[in-house]
PyMOL Python script that loads the backbone (N, CA, C, O; Angstrom):
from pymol import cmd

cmd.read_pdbstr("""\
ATOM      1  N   UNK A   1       0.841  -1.174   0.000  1.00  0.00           N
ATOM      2  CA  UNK A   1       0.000   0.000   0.000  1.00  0.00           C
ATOM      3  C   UNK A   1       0.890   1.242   0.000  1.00  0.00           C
ATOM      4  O   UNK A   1       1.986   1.335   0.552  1.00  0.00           O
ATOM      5  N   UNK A   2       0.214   2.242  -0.747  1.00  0.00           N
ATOM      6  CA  UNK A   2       1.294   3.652  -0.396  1.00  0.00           C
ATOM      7  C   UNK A   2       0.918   4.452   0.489  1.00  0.00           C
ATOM      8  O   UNK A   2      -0.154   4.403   1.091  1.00  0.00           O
ATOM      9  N   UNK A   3       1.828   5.286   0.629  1.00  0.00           N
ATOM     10  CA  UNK A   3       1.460   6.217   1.936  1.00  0.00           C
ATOM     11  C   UNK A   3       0.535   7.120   1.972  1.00  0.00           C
ATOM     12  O   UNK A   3       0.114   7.543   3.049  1.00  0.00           O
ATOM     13  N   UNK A   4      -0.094   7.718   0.344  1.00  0.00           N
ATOM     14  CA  UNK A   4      -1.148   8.418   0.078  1.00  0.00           C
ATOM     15  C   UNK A   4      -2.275   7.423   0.101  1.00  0.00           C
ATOM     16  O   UNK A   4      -3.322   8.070   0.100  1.00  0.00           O
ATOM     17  N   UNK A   5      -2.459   6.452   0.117  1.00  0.00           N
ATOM     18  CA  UNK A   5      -3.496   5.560  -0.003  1.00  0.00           C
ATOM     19  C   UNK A   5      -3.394   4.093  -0.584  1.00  0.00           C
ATOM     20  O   UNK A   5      -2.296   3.608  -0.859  1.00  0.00           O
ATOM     21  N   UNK A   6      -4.697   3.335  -0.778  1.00  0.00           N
ATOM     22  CA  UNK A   6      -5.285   2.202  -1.322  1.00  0.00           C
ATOM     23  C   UNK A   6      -5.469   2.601  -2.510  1.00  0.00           C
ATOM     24  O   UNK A   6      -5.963   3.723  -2.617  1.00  0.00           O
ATOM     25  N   UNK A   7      -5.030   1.579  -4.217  1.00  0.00           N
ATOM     26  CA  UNK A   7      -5.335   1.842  -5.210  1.00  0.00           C
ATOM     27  C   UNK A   7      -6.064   0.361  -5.682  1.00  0.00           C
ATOM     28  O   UNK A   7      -5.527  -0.736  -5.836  1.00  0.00           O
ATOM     29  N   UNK A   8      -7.526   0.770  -5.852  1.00  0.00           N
ATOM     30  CA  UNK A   8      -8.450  -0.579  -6.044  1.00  0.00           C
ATOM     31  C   UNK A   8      -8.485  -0.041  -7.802  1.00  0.00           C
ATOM     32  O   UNK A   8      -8.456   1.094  -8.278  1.00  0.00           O
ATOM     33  N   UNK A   9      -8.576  -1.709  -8.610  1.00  0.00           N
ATOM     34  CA  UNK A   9      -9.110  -1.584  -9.784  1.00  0.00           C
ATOM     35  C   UNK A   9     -10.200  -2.103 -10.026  1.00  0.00           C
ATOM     36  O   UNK A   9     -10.018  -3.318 -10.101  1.00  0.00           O
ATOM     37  N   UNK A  10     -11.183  -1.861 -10.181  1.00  0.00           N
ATOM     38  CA  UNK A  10     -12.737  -2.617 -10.132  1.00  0.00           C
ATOM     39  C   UNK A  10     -13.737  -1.836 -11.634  1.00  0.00           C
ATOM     40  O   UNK A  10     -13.546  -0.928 -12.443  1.00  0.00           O
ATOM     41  N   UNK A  11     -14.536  -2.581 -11.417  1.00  0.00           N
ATOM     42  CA  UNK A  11     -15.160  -2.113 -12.676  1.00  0.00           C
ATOM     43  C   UNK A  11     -16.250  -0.846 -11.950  1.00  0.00           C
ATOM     44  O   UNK A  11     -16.744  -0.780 -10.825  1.00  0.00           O
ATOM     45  N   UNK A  12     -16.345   0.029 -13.084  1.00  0.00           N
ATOM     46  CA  UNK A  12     -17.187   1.221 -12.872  1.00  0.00           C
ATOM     47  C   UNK A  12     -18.645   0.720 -11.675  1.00  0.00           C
ATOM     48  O   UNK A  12     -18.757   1.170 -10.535  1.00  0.00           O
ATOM     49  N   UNK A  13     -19.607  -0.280 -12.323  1.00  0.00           N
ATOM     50  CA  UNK A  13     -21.039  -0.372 -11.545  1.00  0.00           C
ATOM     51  C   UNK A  13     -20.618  -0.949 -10.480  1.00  0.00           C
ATOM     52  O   UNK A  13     -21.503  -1.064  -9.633  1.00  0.00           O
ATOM     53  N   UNK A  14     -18.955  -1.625  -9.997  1.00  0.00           N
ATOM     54  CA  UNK A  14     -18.950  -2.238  -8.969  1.00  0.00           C
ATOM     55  C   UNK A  14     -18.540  -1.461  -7.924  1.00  0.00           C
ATOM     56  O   UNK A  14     -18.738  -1.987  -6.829  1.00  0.00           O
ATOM     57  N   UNK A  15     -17.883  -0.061  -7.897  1.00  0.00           N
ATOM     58  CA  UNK A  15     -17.467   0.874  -7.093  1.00  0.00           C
ATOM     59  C   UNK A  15     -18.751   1.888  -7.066  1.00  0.00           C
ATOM     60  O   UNK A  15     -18.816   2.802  -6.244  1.00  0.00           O
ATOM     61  N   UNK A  16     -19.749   1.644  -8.029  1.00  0.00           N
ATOM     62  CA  UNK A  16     -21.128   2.815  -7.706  1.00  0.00           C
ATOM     63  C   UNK A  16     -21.807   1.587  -7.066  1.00  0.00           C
ATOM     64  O   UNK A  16     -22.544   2.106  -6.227  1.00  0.00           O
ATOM     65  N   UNK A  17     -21.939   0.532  -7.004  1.00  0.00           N
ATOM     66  CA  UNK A  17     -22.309  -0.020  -5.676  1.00  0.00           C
ATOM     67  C   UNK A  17     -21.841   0.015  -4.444  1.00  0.00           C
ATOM     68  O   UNK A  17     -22.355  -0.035  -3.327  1.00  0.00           O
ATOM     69  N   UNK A  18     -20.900   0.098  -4.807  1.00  0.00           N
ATOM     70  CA  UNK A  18     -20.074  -0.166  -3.403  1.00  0.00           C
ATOM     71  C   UNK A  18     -20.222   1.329  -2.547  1.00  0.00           C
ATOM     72  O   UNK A  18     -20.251   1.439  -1.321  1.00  0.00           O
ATOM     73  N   UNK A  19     -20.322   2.661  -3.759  1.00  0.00           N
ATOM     74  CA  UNK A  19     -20.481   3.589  -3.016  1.00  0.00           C
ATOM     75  C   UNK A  19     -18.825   3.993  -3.108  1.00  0.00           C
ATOM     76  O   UNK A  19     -18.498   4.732  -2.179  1.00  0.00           O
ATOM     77  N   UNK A  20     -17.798   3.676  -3.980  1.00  0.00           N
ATOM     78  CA  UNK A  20     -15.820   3.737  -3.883  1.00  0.00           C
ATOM     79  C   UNK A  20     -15.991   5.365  -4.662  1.00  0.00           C
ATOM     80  O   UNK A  20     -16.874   5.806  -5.398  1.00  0.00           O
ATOM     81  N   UNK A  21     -15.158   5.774  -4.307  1.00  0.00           N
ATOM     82  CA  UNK A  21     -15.241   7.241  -5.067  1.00  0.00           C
ATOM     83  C   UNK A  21     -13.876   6.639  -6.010  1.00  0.00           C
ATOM     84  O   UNK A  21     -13.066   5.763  -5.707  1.00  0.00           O
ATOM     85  N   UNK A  22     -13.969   7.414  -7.165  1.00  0.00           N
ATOM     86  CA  UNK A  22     -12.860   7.221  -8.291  1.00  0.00           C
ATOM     87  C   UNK A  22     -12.834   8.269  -8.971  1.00  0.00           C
ATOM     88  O   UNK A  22     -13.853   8.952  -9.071  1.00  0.00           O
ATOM     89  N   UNK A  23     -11.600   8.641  -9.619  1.00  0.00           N
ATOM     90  CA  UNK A  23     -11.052   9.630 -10.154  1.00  0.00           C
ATOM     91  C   UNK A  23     -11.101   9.470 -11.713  1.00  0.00           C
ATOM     92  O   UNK A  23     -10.534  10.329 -12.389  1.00  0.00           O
ATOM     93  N   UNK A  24     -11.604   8.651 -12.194  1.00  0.00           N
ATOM     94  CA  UNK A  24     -11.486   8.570 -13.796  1.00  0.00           C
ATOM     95  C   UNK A  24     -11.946   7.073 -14.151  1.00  0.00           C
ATOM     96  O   UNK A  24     -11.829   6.063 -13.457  1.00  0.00           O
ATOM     97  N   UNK A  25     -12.500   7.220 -15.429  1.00  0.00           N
ATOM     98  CA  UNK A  25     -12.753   6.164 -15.935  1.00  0.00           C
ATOM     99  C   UNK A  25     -11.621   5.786 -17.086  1.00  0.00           C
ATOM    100  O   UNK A  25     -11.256   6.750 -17.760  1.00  0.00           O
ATOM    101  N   UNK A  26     -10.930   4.315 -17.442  1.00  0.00           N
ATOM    102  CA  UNK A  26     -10.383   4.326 -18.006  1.00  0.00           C
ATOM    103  C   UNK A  26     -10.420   2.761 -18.842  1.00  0.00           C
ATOM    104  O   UNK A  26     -10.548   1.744 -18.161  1.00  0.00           O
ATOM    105  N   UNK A  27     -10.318   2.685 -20.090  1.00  0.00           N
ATOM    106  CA  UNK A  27     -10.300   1.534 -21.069  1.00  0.00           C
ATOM    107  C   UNK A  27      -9.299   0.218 -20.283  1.00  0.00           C
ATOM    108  O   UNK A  27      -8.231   0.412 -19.703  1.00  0.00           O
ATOM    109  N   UNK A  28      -9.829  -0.798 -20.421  1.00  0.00           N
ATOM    110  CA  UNK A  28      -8.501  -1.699 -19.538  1.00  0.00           C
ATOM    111  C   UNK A  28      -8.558  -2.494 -21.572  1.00  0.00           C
ATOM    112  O   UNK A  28      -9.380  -2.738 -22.456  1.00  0.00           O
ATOM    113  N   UNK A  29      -6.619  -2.603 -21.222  1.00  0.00           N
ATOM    114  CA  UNK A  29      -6.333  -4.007 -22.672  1.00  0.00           C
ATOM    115  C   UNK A  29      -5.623  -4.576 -21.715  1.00  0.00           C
ATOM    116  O   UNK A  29      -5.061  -3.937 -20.825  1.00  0.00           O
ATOM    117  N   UNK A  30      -5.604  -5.630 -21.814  1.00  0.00           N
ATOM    118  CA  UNK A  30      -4.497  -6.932 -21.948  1.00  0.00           C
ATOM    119  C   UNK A  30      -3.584  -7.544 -22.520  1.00  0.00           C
ATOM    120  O   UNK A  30      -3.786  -8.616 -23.090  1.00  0.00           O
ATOM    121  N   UNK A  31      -2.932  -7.217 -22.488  1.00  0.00           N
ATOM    122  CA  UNK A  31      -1.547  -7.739 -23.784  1.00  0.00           C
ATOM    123  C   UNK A  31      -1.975  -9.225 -23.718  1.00  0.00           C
ATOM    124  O   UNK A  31      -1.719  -9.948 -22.755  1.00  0.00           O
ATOM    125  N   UNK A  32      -2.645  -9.614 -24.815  1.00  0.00           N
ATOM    126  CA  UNK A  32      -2.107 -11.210 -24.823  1.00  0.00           C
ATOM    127  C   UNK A  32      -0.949 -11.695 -25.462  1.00  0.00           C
ATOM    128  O   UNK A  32      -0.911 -12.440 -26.441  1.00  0.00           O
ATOM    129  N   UNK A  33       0.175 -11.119 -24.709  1.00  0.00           N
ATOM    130  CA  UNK A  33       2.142 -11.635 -25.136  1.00  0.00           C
ATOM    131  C   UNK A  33       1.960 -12.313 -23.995  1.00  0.00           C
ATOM    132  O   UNK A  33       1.182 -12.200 -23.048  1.00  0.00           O
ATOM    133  N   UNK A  34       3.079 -13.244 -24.353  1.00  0.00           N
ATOM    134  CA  UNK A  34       3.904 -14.096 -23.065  1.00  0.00           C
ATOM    135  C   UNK A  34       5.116 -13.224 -22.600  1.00  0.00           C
ATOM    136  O   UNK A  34       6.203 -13.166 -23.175  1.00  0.00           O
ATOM    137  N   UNK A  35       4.706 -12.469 -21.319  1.00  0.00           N
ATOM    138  CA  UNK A  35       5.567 -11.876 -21.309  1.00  0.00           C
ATOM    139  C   UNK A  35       6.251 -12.092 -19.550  1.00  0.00           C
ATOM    140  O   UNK A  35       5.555 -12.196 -18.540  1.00  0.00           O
ATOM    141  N   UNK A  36       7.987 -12.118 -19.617  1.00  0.00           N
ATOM    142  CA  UNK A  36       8.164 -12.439 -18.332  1.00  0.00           C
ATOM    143  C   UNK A  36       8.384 -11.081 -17.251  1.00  0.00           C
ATOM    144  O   UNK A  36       8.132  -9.887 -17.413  1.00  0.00           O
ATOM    145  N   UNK A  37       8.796 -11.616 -16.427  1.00  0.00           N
ATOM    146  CA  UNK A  37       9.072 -10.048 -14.929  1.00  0.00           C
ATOM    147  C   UNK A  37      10.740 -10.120 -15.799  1.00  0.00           C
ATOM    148  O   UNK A  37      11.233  -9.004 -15.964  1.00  0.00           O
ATOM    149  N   UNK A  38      11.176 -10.739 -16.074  1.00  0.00           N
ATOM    150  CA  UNK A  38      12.723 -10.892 -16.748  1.00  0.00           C
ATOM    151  C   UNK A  38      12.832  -9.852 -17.947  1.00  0.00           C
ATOM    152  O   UNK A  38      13.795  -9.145 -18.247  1.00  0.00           O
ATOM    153  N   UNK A  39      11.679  -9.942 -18.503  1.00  0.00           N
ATOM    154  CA  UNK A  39      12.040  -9.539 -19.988  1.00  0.00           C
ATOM    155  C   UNK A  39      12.002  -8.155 -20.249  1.00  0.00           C
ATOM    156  O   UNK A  39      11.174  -7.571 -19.549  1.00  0.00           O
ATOM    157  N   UNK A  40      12.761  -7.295 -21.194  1.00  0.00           N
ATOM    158  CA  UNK A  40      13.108  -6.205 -21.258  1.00  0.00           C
ATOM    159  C   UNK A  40      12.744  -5.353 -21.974  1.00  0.00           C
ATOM    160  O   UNK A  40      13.372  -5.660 -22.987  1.00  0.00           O
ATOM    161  N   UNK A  41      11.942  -4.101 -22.341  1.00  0.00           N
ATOM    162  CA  UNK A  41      11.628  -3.817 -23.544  1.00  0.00           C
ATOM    163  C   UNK A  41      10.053  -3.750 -23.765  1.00  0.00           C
ATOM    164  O   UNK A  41       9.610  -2.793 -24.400  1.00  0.00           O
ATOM    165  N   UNK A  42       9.456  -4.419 -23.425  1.00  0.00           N
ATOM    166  CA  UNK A  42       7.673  -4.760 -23.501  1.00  0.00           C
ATOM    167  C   UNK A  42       7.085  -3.302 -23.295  1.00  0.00           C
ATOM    168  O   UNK A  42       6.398  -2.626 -24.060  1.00  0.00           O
ATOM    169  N   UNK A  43       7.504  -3.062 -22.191  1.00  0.00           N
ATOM    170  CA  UNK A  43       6.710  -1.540 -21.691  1.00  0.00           C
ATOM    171  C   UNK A  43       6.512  -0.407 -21.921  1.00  0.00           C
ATOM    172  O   UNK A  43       5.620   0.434 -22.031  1.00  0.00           O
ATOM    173  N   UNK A  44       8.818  -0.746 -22.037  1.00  0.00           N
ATOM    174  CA  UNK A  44       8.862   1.214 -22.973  1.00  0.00           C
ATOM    175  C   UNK A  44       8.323   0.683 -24.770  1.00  0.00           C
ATOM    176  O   UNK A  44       8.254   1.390 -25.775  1.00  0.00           O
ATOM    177  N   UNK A  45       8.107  -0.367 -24.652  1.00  0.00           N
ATOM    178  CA  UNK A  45       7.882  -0.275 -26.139  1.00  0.00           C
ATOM    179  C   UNK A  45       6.269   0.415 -26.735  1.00  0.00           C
ATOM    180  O   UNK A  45       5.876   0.957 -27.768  1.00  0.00           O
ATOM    181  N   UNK A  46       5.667   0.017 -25.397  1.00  0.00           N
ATOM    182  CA  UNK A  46       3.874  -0.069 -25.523  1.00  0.00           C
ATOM    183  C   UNK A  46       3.888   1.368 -25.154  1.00  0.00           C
ATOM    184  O   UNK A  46       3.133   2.025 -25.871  1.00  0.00           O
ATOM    185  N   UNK A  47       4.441   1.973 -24.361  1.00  0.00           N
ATOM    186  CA  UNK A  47       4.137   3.229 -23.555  1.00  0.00           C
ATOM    187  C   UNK A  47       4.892   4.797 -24.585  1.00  0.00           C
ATOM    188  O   UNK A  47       4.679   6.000 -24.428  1.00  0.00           O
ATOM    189  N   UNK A  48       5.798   4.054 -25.611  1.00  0.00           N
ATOM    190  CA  UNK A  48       6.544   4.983 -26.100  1.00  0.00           C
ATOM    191  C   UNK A  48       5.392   5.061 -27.490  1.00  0.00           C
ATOM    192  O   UNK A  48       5.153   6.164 -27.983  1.00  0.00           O
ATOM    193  N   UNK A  49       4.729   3.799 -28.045  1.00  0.00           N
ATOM    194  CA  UNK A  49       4.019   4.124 -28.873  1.00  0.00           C
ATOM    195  C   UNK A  49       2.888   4.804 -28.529  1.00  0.00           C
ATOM    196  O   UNK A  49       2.521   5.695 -29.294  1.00  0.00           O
ATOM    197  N   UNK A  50       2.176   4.548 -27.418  1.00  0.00           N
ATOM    198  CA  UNK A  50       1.180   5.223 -26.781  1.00  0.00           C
ATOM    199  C   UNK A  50       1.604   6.911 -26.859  1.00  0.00           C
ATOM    200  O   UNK A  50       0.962   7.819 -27.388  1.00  0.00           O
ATOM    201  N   UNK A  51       2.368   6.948 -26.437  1.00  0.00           N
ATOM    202  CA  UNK A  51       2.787   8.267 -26.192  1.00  0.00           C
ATOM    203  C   UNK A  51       3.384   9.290 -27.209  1.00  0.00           C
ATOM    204  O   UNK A  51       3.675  10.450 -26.915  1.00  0.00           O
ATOM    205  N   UNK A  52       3.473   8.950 -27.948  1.00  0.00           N
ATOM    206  CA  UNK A  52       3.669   9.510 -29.541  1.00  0.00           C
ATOM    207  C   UNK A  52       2.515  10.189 -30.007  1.00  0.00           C
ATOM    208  O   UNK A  52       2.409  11.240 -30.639  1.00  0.00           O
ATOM    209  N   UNK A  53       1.531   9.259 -29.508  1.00  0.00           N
ATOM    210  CA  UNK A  53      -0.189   9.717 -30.028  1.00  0.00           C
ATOM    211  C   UNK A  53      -0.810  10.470 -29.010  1.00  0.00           C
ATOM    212  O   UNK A  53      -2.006  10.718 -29.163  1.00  0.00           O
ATOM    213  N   UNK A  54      -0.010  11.044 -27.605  1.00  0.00           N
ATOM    214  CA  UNK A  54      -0.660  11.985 -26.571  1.00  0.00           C
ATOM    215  C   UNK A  54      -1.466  10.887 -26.074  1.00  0.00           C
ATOM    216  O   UNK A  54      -2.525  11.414 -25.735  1.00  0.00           O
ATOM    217  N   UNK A  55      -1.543   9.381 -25.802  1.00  0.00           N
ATOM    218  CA  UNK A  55      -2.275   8.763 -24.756  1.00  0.00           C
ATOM    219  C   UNK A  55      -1.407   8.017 -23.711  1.00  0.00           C
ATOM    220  O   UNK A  55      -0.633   7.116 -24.034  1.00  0.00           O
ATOM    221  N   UNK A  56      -1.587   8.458 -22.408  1.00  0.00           N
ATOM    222  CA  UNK A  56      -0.840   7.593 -21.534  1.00  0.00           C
ATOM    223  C   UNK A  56      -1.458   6.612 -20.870  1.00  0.00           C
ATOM    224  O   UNK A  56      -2.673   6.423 -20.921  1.00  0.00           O
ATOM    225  N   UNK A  57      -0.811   6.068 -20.340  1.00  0.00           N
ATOM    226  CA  UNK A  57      -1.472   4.850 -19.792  1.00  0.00           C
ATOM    227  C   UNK A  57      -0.432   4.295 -18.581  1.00  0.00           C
ATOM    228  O   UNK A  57       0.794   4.403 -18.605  1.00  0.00           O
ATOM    229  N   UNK A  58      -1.280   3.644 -17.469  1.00  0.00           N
ATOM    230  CA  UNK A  58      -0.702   2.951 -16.437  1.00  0.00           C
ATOM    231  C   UNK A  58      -0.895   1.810 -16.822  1.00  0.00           C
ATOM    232  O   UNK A  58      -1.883   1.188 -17.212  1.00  0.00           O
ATOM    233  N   UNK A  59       0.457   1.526 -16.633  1.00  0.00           N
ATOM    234  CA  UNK A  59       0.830  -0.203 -16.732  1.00  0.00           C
ATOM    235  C   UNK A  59       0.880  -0.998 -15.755  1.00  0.00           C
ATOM    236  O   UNK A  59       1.574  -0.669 -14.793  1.00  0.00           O
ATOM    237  N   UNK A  60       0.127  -2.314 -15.733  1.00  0.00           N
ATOM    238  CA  UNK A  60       0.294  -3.596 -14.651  1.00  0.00           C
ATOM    239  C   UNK A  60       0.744  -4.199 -15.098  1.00  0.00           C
ATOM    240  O   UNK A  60       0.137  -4.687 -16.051  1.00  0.00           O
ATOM    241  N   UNK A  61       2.399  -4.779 -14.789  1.00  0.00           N
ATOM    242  CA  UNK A  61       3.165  -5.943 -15.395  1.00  0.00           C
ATOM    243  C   UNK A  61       2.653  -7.002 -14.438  1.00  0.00           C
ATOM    244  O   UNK A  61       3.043  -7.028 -13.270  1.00  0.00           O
ATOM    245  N   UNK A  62       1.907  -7.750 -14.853  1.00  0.00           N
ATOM    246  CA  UNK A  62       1.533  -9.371 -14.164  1.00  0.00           C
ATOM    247  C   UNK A  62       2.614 -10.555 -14.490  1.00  0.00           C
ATOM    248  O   UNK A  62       3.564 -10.361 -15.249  1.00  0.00           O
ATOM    249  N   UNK A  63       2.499 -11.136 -14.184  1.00  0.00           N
ATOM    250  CA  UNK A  63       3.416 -12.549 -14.411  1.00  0.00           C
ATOM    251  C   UNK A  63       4.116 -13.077 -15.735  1.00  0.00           C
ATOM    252  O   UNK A  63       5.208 -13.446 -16.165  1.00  0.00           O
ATOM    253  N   UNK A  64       2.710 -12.867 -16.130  1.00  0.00           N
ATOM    254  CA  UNK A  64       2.779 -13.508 -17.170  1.00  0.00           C
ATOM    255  C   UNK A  64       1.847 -12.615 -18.826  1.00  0.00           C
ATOM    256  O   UNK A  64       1.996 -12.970 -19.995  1.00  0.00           O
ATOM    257  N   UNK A  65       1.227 -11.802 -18.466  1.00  0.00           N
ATOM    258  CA  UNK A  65       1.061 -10.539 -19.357  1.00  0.00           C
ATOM    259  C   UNK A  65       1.004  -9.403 -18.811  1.00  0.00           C
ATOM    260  O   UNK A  65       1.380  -9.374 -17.639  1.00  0.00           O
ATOM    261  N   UNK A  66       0.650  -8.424 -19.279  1.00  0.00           N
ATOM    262  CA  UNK A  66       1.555  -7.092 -19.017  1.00  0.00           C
ATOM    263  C   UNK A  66      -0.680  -6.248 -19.590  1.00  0.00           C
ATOM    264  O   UNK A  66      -1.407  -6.548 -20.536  1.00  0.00           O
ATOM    265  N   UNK A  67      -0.857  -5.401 -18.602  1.00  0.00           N
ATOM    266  CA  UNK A  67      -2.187  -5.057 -18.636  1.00  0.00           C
ATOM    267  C   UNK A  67      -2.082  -3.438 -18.844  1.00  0.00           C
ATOM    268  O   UNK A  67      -0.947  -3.136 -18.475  1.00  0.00           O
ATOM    269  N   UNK A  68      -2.662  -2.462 -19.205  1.00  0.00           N
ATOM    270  CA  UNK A  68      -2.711  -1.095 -19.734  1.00  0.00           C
ATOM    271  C   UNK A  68      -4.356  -0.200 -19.410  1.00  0.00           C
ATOM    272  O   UNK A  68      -5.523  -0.338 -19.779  1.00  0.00           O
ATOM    273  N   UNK A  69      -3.879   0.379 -18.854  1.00  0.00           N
ATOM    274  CA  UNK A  69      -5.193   1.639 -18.496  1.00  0.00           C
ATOM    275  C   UNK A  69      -5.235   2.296 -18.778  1.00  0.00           C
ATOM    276  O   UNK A  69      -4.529   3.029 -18.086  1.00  0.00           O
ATOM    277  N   UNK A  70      -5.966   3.171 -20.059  1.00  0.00           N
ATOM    278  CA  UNK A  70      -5.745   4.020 -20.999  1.00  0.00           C
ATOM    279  C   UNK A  70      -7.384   5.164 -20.641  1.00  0.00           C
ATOM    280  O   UNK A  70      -8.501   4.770 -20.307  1.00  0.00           O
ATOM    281  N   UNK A  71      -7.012   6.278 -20.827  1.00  0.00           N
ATOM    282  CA  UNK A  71      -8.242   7.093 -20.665  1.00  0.00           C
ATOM    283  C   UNK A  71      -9.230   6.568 -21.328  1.00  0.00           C
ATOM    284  O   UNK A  71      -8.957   6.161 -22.458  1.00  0.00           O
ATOM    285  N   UNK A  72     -10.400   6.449 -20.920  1.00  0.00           N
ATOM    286  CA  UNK A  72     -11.555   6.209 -21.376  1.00  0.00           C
ATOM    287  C   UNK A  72     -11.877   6.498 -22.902  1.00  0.00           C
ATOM    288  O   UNK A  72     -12.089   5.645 -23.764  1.00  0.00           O
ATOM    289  N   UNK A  73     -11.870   7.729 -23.043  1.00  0.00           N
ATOM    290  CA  UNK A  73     -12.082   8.169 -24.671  1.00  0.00           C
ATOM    291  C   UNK A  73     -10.989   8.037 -25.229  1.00  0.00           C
ATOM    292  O   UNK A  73     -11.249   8.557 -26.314  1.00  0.00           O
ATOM    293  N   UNK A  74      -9.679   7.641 -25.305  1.00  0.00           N
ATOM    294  CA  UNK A  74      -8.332   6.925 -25.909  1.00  0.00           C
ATOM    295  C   UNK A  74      -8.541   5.636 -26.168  1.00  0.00           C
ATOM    296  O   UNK A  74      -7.892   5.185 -27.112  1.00  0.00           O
ATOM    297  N   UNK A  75      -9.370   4.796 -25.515  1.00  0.00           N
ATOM    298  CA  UNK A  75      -9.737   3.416 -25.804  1.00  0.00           C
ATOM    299  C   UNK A  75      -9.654   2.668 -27.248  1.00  0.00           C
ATOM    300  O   UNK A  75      -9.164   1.560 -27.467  1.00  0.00           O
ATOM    301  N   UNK A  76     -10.145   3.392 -28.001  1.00  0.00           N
ATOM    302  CA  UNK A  76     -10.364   2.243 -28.956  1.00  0.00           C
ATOM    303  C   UNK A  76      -8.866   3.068 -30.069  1.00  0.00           C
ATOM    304  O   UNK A  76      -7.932   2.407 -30.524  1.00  0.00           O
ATOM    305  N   UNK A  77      -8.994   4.130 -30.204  1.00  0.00           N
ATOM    306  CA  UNK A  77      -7.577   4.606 -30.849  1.00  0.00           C
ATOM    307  C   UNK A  77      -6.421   3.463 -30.165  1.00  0.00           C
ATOM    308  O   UNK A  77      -5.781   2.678 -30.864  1.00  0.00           O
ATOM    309  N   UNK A  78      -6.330   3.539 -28.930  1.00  0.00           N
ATOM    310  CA  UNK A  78      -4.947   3.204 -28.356  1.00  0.00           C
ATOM    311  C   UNK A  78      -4.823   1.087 -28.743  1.00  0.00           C
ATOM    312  O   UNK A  78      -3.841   0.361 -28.586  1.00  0.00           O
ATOM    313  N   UNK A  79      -6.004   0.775 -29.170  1.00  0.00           N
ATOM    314  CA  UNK A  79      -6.284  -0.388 -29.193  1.00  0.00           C
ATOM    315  C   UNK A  79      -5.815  -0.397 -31.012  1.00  0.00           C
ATOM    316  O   UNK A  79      -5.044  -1.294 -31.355  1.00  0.00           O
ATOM    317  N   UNK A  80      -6.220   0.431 -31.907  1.00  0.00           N
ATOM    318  CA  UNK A  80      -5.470   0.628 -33.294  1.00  0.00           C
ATOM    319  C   UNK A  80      -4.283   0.547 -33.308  1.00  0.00           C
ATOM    320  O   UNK A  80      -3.668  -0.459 -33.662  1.00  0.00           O
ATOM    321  N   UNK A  81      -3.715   1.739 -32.871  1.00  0.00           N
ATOM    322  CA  UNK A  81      -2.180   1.779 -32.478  1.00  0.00           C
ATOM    323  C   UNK A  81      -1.429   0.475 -31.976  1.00  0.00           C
ATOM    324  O   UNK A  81      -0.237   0.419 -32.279  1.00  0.00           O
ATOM    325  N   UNK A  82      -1.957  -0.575 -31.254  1.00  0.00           N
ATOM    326  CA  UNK A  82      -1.248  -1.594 -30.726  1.00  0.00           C
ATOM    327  C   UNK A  82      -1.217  -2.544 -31.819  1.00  0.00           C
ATOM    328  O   UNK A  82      -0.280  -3.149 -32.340  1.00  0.00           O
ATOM    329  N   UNK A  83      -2.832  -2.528 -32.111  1.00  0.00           N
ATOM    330  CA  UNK A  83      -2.537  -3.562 -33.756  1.00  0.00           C
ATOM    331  C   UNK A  83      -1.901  -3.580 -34.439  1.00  0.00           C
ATOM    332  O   UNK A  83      -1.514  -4.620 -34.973  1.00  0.00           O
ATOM    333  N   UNK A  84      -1.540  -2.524 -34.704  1.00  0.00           N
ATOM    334  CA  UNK A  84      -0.749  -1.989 -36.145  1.00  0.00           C
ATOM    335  C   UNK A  84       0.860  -2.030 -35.768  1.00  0.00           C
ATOM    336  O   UNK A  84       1.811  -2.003 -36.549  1.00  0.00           O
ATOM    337  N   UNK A  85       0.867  -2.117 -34.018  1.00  0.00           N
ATOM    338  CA  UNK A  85       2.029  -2.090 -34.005  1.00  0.00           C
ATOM    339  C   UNK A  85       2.999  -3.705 -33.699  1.00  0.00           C
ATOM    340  O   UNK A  85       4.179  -4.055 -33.664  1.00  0.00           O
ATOM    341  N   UNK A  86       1.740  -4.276 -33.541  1.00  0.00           N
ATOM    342  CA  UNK A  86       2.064  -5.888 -33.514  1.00  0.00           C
ATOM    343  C   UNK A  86       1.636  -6.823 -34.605  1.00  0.00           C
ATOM    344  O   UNK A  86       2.052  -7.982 -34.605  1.00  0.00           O
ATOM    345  N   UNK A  87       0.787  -6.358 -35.579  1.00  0.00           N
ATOM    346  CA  UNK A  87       0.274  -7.441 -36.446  1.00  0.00           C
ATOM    347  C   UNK A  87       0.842  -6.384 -37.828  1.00  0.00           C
ATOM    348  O   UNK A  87       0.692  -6.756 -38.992  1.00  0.00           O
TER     349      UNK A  87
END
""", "prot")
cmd.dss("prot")
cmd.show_as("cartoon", "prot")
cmd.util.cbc("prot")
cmd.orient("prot")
């Protein structure tokens, strides 16, 4: 936990139930790469293309894929940009 607080990720209707106050709504992707805590390169690669186009995004490196939180209305642009930059 940090010293400014608890950072919960939950879906929008589940924090207006709950009554959670939140600061923004934002697009979740999932990298489906195999990607390790070892491996080098994945992040600044996703975050430097992101960022070329003025969208940032917080990254969750998980185990085994690597997850992205992109502003809400950046969503489906930032989801182009990844295609194009992997296929």
């Amino acid at each position: 936990m940090e010293s400014e607080g608890l950072t919960l990720v939950v879906k929008k209707n589940t924090a207006d139930e709950l009554n959670l106050p939140y600061s923004g709504l934002f697009s979740y992707i999932s990298l489906n790469v195999h990607s390790s805590l070892e491996a080098v390169g994945l992040t600044a690669a996703v975050s430097t293309r992101l960022s070329e186009h003025g969208i940032s995004a917080n990254i969750i490196a998980a185990y085994t894929h690597d997850h992205l939180f992109v502003p809400a209305d950046k969503g489906d642009e930032a989801l182009r940009l990844l295609f194009r930059f992997c296929c």
